[in-house]
N, C-alpha and C positions, 0 to 999 in steps of 0.2 A: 464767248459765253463761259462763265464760272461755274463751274462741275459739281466745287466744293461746297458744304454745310459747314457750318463750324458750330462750337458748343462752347461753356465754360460753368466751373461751380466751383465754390467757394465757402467753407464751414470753419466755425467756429472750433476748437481743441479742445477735448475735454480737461486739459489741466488750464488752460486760461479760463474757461468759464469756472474752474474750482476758486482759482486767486483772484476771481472778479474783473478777470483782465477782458477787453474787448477783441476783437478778431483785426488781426494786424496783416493778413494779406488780403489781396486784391483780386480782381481775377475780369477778364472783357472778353468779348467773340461780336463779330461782326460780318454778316454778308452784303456783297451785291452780287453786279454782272460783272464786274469787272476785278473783286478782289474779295480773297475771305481771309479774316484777320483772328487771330486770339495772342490773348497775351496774360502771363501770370505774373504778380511782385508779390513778395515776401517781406513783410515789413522786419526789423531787426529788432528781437525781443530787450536786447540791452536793456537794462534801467538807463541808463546815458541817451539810448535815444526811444523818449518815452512819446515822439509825435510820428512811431513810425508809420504806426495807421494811416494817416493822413498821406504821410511818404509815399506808400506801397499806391493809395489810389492815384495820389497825381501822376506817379510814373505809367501807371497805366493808360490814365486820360491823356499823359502827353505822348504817349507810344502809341496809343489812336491816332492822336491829330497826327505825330510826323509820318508814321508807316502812308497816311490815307497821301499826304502832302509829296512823300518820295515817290510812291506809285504814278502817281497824276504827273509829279514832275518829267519822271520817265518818259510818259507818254505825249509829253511836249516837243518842238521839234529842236531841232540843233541850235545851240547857239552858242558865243564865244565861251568859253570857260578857261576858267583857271586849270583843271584836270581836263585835259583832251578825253580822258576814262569815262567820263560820265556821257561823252559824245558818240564814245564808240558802241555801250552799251545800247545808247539810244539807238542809233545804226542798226544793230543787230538785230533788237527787237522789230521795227519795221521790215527787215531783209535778211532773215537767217541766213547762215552760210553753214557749209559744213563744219562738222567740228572742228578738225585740226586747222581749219585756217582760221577760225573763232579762237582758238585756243592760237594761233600766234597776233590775233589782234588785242587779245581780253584773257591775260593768266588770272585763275583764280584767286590769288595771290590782291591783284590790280582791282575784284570785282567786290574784294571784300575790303579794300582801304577805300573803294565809293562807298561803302554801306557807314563805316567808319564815321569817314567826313562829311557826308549829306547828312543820315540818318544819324544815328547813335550823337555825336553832337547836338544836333538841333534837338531831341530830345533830351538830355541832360540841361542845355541853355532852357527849354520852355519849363523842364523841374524846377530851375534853379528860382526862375522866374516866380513860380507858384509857391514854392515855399518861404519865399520873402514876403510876397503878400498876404501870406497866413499871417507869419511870423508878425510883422507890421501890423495888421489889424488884430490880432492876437496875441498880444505880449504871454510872455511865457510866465506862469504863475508859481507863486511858493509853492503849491501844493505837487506840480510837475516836478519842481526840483527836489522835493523831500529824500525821492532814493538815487540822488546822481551820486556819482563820486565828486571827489573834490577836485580835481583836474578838470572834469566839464564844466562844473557848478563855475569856475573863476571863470574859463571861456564864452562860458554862455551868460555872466553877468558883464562881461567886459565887450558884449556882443559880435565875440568871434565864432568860428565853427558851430552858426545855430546850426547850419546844414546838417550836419552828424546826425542832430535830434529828428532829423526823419530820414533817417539812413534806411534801405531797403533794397532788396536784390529784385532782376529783372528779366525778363523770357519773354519774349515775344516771335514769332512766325507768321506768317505771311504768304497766297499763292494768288495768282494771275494766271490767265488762260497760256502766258507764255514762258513766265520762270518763277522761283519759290524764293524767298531768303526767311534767315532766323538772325536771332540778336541774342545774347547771352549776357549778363551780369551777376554774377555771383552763382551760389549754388540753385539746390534744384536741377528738374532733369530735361533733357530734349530730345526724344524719338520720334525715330521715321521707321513705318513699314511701308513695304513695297506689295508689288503685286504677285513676285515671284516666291513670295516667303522668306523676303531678306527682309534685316532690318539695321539701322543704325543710330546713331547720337553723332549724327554731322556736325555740330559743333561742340570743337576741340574742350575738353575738361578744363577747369581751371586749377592746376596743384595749387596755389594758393587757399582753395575751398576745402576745409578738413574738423572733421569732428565738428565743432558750434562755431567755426571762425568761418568765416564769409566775407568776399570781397562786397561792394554799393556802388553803386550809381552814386552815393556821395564822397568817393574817396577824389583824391584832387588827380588820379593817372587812369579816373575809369574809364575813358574817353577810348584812351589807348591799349588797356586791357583785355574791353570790352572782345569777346571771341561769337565770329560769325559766319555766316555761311552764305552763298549766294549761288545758284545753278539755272542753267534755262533746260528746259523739259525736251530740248535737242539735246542736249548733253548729256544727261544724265535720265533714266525712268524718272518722272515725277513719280512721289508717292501717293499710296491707297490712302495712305493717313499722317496725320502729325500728334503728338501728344507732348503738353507740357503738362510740368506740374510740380509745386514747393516741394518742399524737403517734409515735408507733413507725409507724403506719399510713398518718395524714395528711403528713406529713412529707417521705414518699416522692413526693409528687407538688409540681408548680409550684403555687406561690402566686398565682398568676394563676389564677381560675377553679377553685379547690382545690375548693369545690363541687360543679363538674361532675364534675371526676373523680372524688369519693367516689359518687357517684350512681352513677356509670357501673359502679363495684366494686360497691355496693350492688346494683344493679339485675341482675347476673350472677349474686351470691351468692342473688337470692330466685329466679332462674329455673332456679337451679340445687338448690335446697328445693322447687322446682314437679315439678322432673324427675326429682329423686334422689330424693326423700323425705327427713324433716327429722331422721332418724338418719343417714344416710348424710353428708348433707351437713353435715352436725354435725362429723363426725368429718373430713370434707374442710376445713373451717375454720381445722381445728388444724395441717394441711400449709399454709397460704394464710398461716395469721401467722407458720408457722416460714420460709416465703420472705422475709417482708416481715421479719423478723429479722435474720436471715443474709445476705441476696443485695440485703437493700434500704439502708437506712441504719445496721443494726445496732442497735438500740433494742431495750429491750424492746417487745413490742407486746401488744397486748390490743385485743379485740373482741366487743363483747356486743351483745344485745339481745334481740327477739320479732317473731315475726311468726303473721300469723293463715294457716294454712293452706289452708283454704276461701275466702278474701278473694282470697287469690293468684291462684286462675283468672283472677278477673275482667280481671286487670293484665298475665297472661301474652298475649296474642294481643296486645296495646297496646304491650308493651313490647318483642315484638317485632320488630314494625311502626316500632318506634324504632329499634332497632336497622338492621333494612334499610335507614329513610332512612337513618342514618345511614353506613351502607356504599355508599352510592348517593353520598349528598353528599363522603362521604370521596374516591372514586374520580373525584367530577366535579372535585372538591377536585386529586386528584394528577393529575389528565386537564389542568387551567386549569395547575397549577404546573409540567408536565412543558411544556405548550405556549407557556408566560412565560418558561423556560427556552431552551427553543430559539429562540423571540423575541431573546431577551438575546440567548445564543450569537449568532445569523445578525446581529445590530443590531453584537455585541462585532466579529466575521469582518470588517463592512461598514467599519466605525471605524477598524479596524485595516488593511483595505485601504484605505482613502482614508488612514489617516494614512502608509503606506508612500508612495502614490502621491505625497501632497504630499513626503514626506522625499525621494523619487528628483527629484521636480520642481524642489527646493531644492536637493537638491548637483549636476544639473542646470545649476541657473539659477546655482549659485554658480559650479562650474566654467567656464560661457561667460564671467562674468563674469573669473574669475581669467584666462581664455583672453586674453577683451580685454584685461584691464590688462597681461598680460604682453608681447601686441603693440604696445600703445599705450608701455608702457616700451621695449623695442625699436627700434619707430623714434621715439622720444625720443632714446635713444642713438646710432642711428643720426645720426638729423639733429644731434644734438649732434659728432659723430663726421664728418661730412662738415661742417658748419660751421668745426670746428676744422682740420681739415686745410684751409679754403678760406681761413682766418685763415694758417695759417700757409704756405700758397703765395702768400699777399699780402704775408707778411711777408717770407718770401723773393724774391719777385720786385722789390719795395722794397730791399731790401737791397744783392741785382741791379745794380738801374738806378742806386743810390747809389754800387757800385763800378763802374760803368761810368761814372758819373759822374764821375768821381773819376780811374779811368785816363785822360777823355777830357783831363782837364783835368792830371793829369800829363805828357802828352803838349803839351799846347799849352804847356806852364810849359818843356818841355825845347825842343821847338821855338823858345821864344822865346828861352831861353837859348841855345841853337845860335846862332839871328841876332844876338843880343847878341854874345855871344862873337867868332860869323864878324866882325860887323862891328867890337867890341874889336880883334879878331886885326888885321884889314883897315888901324885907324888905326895899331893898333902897330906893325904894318908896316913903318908908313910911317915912324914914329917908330923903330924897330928892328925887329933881326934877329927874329922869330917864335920863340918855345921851342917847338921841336920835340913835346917830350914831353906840352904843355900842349895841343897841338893834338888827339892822339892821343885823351886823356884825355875831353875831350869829344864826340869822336868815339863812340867807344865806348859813351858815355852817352846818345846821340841814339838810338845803333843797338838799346840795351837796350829806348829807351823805345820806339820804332817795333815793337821784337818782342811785347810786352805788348801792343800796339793790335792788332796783327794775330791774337794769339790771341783776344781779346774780339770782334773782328770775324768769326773764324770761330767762335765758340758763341754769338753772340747773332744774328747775319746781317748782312747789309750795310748796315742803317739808320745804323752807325755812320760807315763808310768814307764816307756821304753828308752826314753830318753832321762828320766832321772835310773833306773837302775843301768845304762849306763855307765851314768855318774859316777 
């Protein structure tokens, strides 16, 4: 008996509905007794592949038909095959065995190249299938080609690589009352929780998926690319739940840890299938992808999967108890970063008081200094300024005693010329009458020179009166 419910939704992007574009992913869920199914495609925005719409659904319709077909096929009894793998699996399911001797008959490795070449094949073949028959009944119009590039546009008139034009990525999961498998094609996400409060993304990442590049179900090696999972629920805890979903959803969050955070969504959305019930919250899924449309990156988005409703108990009281720490460590979290903060601040406050104090202590220290050199220029000038003046009272007073020198010795030259004269005059005399006028004449010149001595003698003092008597 099937445990599981499943669910799926699928909205429109708010930037596609801006540019008039239609909704390019897909998205299916399916129950019975015997299996519960969901599956998400992403069709590829390209202008090169403008039918990916189309893409995105057939992959899904053909990921119904094969998943229902590998199931059933399972459950058929042994017959010859090409892979003895697909016999033993059969085996097993009929007659568990313990793990490690299951695991020396069926390596995980063997359980995911049956999924390969039964599965994943045979839907790529039923895609290829469908999208010829578009293409065929549907010739591709000028109006489709207006925004290809010129590399397609030749191919796709020369009717090569129509496939491209509905290129789109693909996720699908799958559970049985006896084991689970996933399918992966390109980007997009795929989580599993458990009951114990673990969770993972069982199938392997693809590196080639990065930023807006993306592997297809229509590239010519997706066959073998294609990354998958396959466990039986002796092997490993089946899980509480599966969750897919476009890159509409994953998107929205840091690629740092993108993991965590889908868990984190995931683990709200089963608590909330714990508390709502799995129609209520069904229908609340479809307001959660119209946010993550609209208000998030604008993408289309799509979200599917199953979950077991009775398993969920088990994970609720756990997962809540996650959450508390997690509310406890978030709070000790902003409690460490508010008190690193005010560290900083009071350390930034201390930094910037000590670099004031040095900056006052510096134009401080520069100003004494400018203080000094402005004194020490000062009486530079100063003393330059009393030197020069001591120069030049030396030079004067030289100059001075040069004409005092000079009157003294004017005076002794008339003096001597006087007693020349007198004594001339005296022999003249005697020789003749005296000229009158000639006497007078150096009279005169005697009396000039005697008035010149007597001035120097009263502005310089008596040194001289002692120095010409003397004389």
């Amino acid at each position: 008996m099937n445990a599981y419910k499943s669910f799926a939704v699928t909205v429109t992007g708010g930037s596609h509905i801006k540019r008039g574009k239609g909704c390019e992913d897909s998205s299916y869920y399916y129950d019975d007794s015997g299996v519960s199914i969901a599956v998400v495609a992403d069709g590829h925005g390209d202008d090169n592949c403008f039918r990916s719409a189309k893409g995105s659904m057939f992959a899904v319709e053909c990921a119904e038909e094969g998943i229902k077909e590998f199931v059933k096929y399972l459950e058929e009894p042994e017959e010859i095959e090409p892979d003895e793998k697909i016999n033993i699996i059969k085996r097993l399911l009929k007659k568990p065995v313990p793990v490690l001797q299951r695991e020396s008959l069926l390596k995980k490795e063997e359980a995911q190249a049956v999924l390969r070449e039964r599965l994943i094949k045979s839907i790529r073949q039923a895609w290829f299938i469908r999208i010829t028959d578009d293409f065929t009944n549907h010739p591709v119009t000028e109006e489709e080609l207006q925004n290809v590039g010129d590399k397609y546009r030749k191919r796709y008139a020369e009717g090569t690589d129509l496939h491209h034009a509905y290129g789109t990525t693909l996720i699908a999961a799958a559970v049985t009352p006896h084991y689970w498998f996933g399918i992966h094609i390109g980007d997009g996400r795929f989580t599993a929780l458990y009951a114990d409060g673990a969770y993972d993304q069982p199938v392997p990442w693809d590196d080639k998926c990065y930023l807006n590049v993306t592997t297809s179900i229509c590239d010519d090696d997706a066959s073998e690319r294609a990354r998958c999972y396959f466990s039986f629920h002796e092997e490993k805890t089946r899980p509480v739940a599966v969750f897919l979903c476009s890159d509409g959803v994953d998107d929205n969050y840091p690629v740092d840890e993108n993991e965590k955070h889908l868990y984190k969504l995931y683990r709200t959305i089963a608590l909330t299938f714990a508390e709502d019930g799995f129609e209520s919250t069904r229908k609340q899924l479809q307001d959660l992808a119209n946010q993550f449309a609209t208000k998030g990156k604008g993408d289309d988005t799509s979200i599917a999967g199953f979950i077991d409703m009775e398993a969920l108990k088990q994970a609720v009281p756990i997962w809540k108890k996650q959450i508390a720490d997690e509310e406890v460590a978030a709070a000790e979290k902003a409690a460490a970063e508010r008190a690193a903060a005010q560290r900083a601040a009071a350390e930034k406050a201390a930094a910037e008081k000590a670099a004031a104090e040095k900056a006052a202590a510096e134009r401080a220290r520069a100003a004494a200094e400018k203080a000094a050199a402005e004194k020490t220029a000062a009486q530079r000038v100063a003393a330059e300024k009393i030197a020069a003046e001591r120069a030049a009272a030396q030079r004067a007073a030289a100059e001075k005693a040069a004409a005092h020198r000079a009157a003294v010795q004017r005076a002794q030259n008339a003096i001597a010329e006087k007693a020349a004269a007198e004594k001339a005059a005296k022999e003249n005399a005697q020789a003749e009458t005296k000229p009158e006028a000639l006497v007078i004449q150096i009279d005169n010149a005697i009396k000039q020179c005697l008035k010149d001595i007597d001035e120097d003698i009263f502005r310089y003092g008596g040194n001289f009166i002692d120095k010409i008597e003397k004389k």
